[in-house]
N, C-alpha and C positions, 0 to 999 in steps of 0.2 A: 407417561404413555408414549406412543409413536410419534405425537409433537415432539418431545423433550428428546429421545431417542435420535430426533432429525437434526434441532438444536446441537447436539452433542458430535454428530457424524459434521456437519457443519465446521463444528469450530475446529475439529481432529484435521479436516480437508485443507482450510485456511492456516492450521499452524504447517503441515507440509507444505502448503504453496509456498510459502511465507520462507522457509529453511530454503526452498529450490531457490527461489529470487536472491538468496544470499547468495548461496553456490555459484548461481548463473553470471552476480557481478563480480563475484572472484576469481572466474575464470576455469572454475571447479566442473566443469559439464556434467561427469558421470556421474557424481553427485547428487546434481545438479537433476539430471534424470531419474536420480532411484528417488529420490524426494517428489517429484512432480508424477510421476509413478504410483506411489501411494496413496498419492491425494487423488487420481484417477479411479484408483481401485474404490475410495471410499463415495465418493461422489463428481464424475464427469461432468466436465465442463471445457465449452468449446476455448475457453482462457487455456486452461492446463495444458489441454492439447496444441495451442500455439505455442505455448512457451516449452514443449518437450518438442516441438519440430524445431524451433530456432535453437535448441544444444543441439541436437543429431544435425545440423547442419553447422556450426560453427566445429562439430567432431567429424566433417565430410563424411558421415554414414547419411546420406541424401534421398534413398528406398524408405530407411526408416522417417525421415524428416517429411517427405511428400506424404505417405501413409499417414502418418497425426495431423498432417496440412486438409488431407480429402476429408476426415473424421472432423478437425474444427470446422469446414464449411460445411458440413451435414448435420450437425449440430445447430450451427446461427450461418446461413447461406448471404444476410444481408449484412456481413461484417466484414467491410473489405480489408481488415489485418490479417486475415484468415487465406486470403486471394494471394498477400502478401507471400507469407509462407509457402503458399503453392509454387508462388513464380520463382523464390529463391532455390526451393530443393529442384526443380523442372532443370534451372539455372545452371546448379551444381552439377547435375545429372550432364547437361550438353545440349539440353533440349530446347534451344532457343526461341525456338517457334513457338511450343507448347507454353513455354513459361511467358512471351510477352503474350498471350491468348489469353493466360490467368491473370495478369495483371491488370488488361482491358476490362478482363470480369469485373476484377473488383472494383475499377474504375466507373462503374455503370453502376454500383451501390454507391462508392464514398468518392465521386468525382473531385479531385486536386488531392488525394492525400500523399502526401509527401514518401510513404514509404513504398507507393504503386508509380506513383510519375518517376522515382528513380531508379525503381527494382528495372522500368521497362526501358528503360537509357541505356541504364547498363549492360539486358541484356540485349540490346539491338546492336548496342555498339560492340559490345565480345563476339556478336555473330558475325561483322561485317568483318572485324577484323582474325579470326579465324577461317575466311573465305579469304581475306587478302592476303596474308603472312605467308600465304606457299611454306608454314607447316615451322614456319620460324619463333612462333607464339610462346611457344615452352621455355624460348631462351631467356623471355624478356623477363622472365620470374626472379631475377637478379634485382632488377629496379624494384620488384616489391618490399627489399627491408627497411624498414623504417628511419633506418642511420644513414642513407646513401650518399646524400648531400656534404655528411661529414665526414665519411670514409675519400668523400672525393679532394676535399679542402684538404684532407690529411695526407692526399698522395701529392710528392712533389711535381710531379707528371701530367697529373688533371689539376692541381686546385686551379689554376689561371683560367679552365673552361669559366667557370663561376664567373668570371667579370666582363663575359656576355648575358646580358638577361634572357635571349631569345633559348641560350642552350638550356637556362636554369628551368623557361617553359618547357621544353622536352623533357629531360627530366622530370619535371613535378608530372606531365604528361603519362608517362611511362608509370613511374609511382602508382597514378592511379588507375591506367588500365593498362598493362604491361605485355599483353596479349598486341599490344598494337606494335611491336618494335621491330615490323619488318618495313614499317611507314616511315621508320629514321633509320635506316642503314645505312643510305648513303651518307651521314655524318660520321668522318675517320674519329671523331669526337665519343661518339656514343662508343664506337667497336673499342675504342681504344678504351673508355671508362667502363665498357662491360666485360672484356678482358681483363681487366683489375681484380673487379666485384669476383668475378669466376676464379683468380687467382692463376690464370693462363695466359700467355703473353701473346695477343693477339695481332698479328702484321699490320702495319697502315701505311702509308705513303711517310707519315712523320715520324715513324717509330724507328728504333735503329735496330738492326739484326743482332741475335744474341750471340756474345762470343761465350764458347763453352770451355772454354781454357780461362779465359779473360777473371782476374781476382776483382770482389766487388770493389767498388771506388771508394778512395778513402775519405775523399771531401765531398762535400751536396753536389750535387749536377746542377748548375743554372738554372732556375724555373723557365720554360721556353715563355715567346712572349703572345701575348692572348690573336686570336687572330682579327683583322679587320670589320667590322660592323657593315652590315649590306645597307643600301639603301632606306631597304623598309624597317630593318633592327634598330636604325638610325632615326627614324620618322616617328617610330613607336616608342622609343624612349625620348625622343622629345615631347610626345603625346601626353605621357606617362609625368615627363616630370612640370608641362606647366598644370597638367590637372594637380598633381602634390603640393606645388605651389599655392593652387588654390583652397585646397582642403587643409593645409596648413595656417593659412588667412581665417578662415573657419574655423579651426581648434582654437586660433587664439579669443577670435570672437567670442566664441560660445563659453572660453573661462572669464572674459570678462562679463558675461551674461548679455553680449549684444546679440540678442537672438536673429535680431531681423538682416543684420550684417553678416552671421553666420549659414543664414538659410540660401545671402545671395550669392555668399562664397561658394556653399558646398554644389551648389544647381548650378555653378558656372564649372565644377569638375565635373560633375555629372555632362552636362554640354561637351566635356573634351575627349572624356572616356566614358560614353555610356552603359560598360558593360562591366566597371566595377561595383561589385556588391557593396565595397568598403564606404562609399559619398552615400551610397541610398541611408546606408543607417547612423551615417555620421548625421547627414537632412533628420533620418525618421525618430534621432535623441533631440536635436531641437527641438521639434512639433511635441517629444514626449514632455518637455519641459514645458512650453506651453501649452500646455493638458490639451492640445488638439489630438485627441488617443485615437479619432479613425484617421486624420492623415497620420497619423505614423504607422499604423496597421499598414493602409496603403502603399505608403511609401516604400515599409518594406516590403510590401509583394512582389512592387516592382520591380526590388532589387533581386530579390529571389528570381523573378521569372529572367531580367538580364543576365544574372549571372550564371543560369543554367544553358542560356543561351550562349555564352563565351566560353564554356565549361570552368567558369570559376572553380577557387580549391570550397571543398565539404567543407570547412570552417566558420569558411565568410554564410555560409548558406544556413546554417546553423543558429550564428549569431541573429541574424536577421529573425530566423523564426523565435529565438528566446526573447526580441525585440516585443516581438507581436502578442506572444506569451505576457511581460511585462505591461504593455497597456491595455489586455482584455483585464487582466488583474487588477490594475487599478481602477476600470469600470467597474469590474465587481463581476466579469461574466468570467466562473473559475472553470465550469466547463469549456470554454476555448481556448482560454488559458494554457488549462493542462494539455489540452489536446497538441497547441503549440509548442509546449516544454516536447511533449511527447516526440513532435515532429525534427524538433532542435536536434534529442538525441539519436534521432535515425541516422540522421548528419555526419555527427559527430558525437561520440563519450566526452561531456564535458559535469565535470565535478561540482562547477556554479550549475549548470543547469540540473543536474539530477537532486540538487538541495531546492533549486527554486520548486522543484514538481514535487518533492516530498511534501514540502509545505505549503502548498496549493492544495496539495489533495487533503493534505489535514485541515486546514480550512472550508474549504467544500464541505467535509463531514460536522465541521464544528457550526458552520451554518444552517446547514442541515436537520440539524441536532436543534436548534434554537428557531429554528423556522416552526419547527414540528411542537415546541411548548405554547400551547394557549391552555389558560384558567376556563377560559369560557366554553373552548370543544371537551375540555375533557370535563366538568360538568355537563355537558351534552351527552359524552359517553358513560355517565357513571347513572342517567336519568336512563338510556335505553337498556344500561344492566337493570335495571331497578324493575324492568318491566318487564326482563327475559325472567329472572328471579320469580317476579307476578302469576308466570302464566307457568310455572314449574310443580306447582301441586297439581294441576290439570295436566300438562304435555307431558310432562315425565322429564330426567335427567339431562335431555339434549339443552333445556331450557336454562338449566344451572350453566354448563359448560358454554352456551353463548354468554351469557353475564358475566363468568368470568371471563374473556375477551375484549370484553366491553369494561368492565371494571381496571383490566390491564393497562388498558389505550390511554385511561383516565391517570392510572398513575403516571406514564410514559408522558402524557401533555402536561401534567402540572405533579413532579415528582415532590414536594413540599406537601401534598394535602393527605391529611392522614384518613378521612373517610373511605376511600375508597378500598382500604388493606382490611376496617371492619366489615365492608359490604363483601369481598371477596372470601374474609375467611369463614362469611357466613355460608355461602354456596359452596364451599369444602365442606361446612358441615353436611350440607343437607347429601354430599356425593358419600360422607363417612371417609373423605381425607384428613384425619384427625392432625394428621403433623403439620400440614399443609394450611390447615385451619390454624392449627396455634402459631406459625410461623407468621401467620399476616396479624392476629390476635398480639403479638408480643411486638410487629412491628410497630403498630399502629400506635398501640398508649406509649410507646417509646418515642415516636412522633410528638405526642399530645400526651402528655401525663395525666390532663382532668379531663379525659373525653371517658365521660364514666358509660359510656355504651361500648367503647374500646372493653374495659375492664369487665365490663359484664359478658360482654360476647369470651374474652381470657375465661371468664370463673367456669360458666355452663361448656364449656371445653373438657375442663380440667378435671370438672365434674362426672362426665360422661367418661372418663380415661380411668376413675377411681383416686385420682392424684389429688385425695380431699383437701391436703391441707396445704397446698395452691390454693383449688377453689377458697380457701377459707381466706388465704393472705389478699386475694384478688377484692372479695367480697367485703373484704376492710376495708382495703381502699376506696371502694366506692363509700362507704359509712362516712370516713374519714373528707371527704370530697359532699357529700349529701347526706347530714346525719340521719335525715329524716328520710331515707329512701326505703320504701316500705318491701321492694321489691329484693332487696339488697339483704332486710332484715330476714326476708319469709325464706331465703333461698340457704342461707346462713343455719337455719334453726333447719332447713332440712336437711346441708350436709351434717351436720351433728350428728345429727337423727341418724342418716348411713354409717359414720363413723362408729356409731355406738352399737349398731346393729352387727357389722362386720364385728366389734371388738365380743358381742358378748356371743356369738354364735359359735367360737372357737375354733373357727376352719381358717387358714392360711390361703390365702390369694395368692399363689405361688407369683404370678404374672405382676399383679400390681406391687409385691412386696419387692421385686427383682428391680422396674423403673422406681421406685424409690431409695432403692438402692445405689443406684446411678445418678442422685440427684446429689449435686455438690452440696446444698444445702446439708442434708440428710448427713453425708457423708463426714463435713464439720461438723456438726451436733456430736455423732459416734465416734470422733475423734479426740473430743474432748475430754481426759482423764478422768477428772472429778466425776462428772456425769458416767463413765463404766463405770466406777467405784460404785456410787448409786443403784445402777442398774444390776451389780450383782449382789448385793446387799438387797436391792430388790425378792430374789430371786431365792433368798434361803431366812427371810423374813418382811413377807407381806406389808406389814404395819409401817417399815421403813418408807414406804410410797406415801402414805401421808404427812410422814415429816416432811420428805421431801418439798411433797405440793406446796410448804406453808413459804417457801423461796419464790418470787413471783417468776426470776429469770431461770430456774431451774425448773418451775411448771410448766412455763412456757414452751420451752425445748421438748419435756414430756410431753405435752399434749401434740406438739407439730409430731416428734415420731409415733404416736396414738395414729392420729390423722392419716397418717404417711401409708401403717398398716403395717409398721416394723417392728412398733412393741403393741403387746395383748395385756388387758387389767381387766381382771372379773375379780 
């Protein structure tokens, strides 16, 4: 009916989500969208709709991305991923204001989630620096490709920038928000490394004027040599390198398992440089080794919250959260777990973390799943069927269909017990679901071969269908199980009684002759050579049926097609 109907629309929605989530991690967007598209059309959900605004924005169509972002928060308003969405297509759009206003929102539902405290970073910081750049912002889209670092090592011109660290911060700077590169101009460093990137020979005080007659030169040019380290470049890399020194002191601690040596090593870099992510989580694997798993949640928070403060790289901020991920899991709490895998890959796309959340979540469900088996609730549930069943001669039908509900639950908590498949195919009967009745009937003694009320609830099925000689195989078993079943014998001597009645009336049961037809049984028997030869010798002298009968395995077969209502004897 319209359960099963939903059941079905269900799982057709789920295998579309399911195809879109492939699409979306391969990079497929449009895909990506006709999948999560479909799955809309069959059953909306404010999920579907987040995950078809994040392709229309990873495909900058941003009208379409904000329009499924307003639709996810009208759907679930207290779901701050959905805020998320908003604030990134708002984002995309230009709309700075409006998108950190969205972000606030959802910040007021799901206060600290990782993908609302960065959506609104980022865009406060694209606003400031779109209001400072005097219009320079477009240029900086050079430092956005992903190789820059190694196109610069590659130029004989820039690689030497590199063995400043201060310039390699600008850089990684620019990388991540690129929109800022009117805040580094005055570095002849930058102009001259974004010159390159552009492929244009940009002027600087250090650059030589191009001769356009001039043949390129046949040997390397000299790498020029790095420029001087300021003060504070100098302070900062001293900074830098005795905290290393000390998280190196740590690393080796923590291989030879001195924990307690290693927690004082990594806290005295943390002491030098407090705003590397890298010491919080080197500290917060200690503490995970000494199953101390809320300081190392903590610790990494800390790190998280430092490093967003220094604008650490996505990485470190990432790992920290897969940290936190890793010790709610070994307490066992897979909901925060996941939640932190989740937040890892907001971060960053990292391949450990997308295996750790797959199998967190399958967990979850495997727990789940084993939470939900008790012996004892679903005897509970198969005593409150027993009672909707009760009251079904008097209330009418609704009383069958709670029983089956309740008989369900039963099988769901304790999927081993086979009672429950005869109590439900009993209320099939009584609804006149005959398939639905013999389906729980054939499970059940399949469960329990001697459960001779299994077998008897099969016979009076098969019985009602006209399919005698089931009823008749059924009705042995129970003999063969309880010779003395008096119930077994009386039902037995009345299918005959129908068999013989159908047989001497000489009308054809079009219906019943047709399912026996289609019964494999039946269909071996008439397969059988010997037995046609029989049956037509039958057929142009009578008398031939009583030799026959005197074969017991060749009566037998005769009587099941008798029974079946395939062959007539008068």
């Amino acid at each position: 009916g319209a359960t099963y109907a939903a059941r079905e629309w269900s799982r057709e929605m789920e295998a579309e989500k399911a195809l879109g989530n492939e699409k979306f991690k391969a990079g497929d967007f449009p895909a990506a969208i006709e999948h999560f598209s479909k799955a809309l059309d069959i059953q909306p959900t404010h999920v579907l709709y987040s995950n078809r605004s994040a392709c229309y924005c990873s495909l900058r169509k941003y009208d379409e991305a904000l329009s499924d972002a307003e639709k996810c928060i009208a759907a679930k308003p207290d779901w701050g991923k959905g805020y998320g969405r908003k604030g990134a297509a708002l984002h995309g759009l230009g709309r700075y204001n409006d998108a950190i206003a969205a972000y606030e929102s959802g910040l007021g539902h799901e206060p600290g989630l990782a993908m609302l405290t960065n959506g609104m970073a980022e865009a406060k910081a694209e606003m400031e620096a779109s209001q400072d750049d005097g219009g320079m912002g477009s240029l900086g889209n050079v430092f956005g490709q992903p190789d820059v670092l190694q196109k610069i090592a590659a130029n004989p011109q820039t690689a030497a920038f590199l063995a400043d660290p201060g310039f390699v911060a600008k850089i990684q700077s620019l990388q991540r928000n690129p929109s800022a590169i009117g805040q580094h101009l005055q570095d002849q460093r930058v102009l001259q490394v974004m010159g390159m990137l552009m492929g244009v020979n940009i002027q600087t005080p250090d650059a030589p004027m191009p001769q356009a007659s001039a043949p390129p030169p046949k040997a390397k040019a000299p790498e020029p040599e790095p420029e001087p380290l300021t003060p504070e470049q100098e302070a900062a890399l001293a900074l830098r390198k005795e905290a290393d020194e000390h998280k190196l002191k740590g690393n080796a601690a923590y291989k030879a398992k001195d924990f307690d040596a290693a927690i004082g090593h990594y806290e005295a870099a943390i002491k030098v440089l407090p705003g590397e992510p890298t010491y919080y989580n080197n500290l917060a694997a200690v503490l995970m080794e000494k199953k101390d798993f809320e300081g190392c949640i903590a610790m990494c928070k800390t790190g998280i919250e430092k490093g967003r403060e220094a604008k650490a790289d996505y990485k470190l901020i990432a790992r920290s959260f897969m940290r936190i991920g890793n010790a709610y899991k070994k307490q066992g709490q897979l909901d925060e777990a996941i939640r932190s895998y989740e937040d890892s890959l907001m971060e960053d796309r990292s391949e450990e973390v997308e295996k750790l959340l797959k199998q967190t979540r399958a967990a979850k469900k495997k727990a789940e799943a084993e939470a939900y088996l008790s012996p004892e609730k679903a005897e509970e549930a198969r005593q409150e069927g027993n009672e909707f069943f009760k009251r079904g001669p008097a209330e009418g039908p609704e009383m069958y269909a709670k029983a089956i509900e309740k008989y369900s639950e039963a099988m769901r908590r304790n999927p081993k017990d086979h009672v429950p498949y005869s109590n439900r195919a009993a209320c099939y009967q009584k609804l006149m679901e005959w398939q639905l009745a013999l389906k729980d009937a054939d499970r059940c003694v399949e469960m329990e071969p001697t459960f001779v009320k299994g077998w008897s609830r099969k016979a009076g099925i098969h019985f009602y269908l006209k399919e005698y000689h089931k009823a008749l195989d059924a009705y042995d078993r129970i003999l063969k199980l309880e010779p003395a079943n008096e119930e077994a014998k009386s039902m037995t001597e009345q299918v005959l009684q129908a068999v013989n009645a159908a047989n001497q009336s000489g009308e054809v049961d079009q219906e019943r002759q047709a399912r026996a037809m289609a019964d494999p049984e039946i269909q071996a028997i008439l397969g059988d050579p010997q037995l046609r030869s029989i049956l037509g010798e039958m057929q142009t002298d009578p008398k031939k049926a009583q030799a026959a009968m005197a074969d017991p395995t060749i009566a037998a077969k005769l009587q099941k097609l008798i029974a079946a209502g395939v062959l007539q004897v008068r």
